[in-house]
C-alpha positions as YAML, in Angstrom:
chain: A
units: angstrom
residues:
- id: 1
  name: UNK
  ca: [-88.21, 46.55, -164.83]
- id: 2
  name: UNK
  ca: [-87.95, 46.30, -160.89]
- id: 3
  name: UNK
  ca: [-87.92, 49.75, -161.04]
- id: 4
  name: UNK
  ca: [-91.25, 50.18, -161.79]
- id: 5
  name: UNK
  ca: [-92.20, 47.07, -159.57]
- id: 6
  name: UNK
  ca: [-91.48, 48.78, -156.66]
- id: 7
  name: UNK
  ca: [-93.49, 51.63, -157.67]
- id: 8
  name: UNK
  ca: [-96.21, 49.74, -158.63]
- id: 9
  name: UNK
  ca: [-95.94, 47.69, -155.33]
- id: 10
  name: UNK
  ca: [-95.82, 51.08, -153.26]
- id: 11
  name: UNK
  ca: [-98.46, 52.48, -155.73]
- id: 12
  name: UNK
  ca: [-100.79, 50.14, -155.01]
- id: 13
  name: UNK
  ca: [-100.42, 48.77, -151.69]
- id: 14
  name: UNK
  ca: [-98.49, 51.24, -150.18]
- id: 15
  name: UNK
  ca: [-95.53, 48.43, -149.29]
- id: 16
  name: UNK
  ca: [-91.84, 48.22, -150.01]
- id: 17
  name: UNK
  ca: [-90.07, 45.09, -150.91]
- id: 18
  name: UNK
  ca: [-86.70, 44.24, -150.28]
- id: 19
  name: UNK
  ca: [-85.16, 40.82, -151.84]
- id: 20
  name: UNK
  ca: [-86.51, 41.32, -155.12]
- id: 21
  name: UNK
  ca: [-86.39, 38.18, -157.32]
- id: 22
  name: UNK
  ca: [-87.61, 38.07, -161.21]
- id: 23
  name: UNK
  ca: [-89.33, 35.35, -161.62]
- id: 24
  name: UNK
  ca: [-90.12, 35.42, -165.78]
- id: 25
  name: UNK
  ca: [-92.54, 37.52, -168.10]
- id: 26
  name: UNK
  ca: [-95.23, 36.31, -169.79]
- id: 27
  name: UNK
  ca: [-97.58, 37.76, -172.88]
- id: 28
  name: UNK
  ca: [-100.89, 37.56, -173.40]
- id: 29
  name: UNK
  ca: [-103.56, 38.14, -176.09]
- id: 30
  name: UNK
  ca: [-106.66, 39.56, -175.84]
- id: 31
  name: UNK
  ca: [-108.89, 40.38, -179.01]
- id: 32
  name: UNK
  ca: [-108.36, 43.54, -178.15]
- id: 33
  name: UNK
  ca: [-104.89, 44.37, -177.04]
- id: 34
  name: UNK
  ca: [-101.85, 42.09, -176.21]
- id: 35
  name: UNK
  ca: [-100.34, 42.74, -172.81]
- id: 36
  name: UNK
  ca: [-96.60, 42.07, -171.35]
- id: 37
  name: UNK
  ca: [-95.95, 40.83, -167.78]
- id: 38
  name: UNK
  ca: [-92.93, 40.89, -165.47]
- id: 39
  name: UNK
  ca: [-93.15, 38.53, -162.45]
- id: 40
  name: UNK
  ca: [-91.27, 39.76, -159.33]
- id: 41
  name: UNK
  ca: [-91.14, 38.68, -155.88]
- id: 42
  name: UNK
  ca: [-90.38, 40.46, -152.92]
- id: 43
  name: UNK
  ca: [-89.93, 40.05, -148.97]
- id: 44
  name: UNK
  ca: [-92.57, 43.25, -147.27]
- id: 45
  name: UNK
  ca: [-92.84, 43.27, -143.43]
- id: 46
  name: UNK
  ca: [-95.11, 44.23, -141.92]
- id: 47
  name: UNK
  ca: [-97.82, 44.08, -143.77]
- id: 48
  name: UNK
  ca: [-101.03, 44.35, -141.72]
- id: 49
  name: UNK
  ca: [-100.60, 47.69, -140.57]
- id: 50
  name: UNK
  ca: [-99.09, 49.25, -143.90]
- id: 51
  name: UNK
  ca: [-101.77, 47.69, -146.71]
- id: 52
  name: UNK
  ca: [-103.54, 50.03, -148.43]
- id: 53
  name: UNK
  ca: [-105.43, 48.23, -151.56]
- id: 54
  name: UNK
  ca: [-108.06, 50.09, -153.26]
- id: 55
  name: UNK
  ca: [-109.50, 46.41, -154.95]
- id: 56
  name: UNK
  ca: [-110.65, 43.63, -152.49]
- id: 57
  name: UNK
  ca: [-107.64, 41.47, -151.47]
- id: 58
  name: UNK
  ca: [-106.86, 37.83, -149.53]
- id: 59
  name: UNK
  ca: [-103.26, 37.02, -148.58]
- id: 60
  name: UNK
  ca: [-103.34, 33.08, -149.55]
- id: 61
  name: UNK
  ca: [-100.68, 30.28, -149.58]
- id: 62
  name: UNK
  ca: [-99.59, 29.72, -153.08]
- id: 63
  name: UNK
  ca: [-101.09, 26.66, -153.42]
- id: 64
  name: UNK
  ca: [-104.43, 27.95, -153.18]
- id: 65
  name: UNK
  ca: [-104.00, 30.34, -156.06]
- id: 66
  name: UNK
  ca: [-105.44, 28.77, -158.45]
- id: 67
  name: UNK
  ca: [-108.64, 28.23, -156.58]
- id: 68
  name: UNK
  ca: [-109.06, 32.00, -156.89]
- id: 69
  name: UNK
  ca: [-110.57, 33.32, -159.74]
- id: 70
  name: UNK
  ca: [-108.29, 35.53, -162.18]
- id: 71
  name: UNK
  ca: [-108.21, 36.81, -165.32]
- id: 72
  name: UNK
  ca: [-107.24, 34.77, -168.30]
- id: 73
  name: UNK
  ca: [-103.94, 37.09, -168.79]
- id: 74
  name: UNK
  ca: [-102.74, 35.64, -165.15]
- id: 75
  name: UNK
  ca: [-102.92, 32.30, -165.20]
- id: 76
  name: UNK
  ca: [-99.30, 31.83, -166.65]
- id: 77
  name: UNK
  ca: [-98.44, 33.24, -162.82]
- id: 78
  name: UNK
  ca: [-99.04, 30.51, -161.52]
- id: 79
  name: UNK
  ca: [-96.73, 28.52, -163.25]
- id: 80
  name: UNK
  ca: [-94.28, 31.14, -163.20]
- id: 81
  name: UNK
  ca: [-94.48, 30.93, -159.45]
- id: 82
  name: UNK
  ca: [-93.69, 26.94, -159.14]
- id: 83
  name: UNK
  ca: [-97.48, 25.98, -158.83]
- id: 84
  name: UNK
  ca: [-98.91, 22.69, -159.92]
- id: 85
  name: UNK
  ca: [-102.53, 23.69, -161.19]
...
């Protein structure tokens, strides 16, 4: 699983982590499909001149997440990351 967290991190960002911690997993259920999660954090430096997102993106203190909006499927991050929501 952290495995393809890094590449998924590199992937999609273009970062590398070091310090890699799993935090939990979580399922959800659409109507449609029912999706698995793996929560992982990760140390990257520096990350202003390496970030290469292709979605819009806001580096936030944790607890401001949930005054972002998400998708149903990832609220149960933000318990998974110690959050009171």
């Amino acid at each position: 699983m952290r495995t393809a967290a890094m590449r998924e991190l590199r992937e999609e960002t273009g970062l590398t982590g070091s310090d890699w911690q799993y935090l939990g997993q979580h399922s959800f259920a659409y109507p449609d499909r029912l999706l698995h999660f793996h929560l992982f954090r990760c140390l990257c430096e520096p990350v202003a001149a390496t970030l290469a997102c292709e979605s819009p993106h806001a580096w936030v203190k944790r607890s401001r997440l949930s005054a972002y909006p998400m998708p149903n499927a990832n609220q149960a991050f933000i318990a998974l990351l110690g959050i009171d929501s």
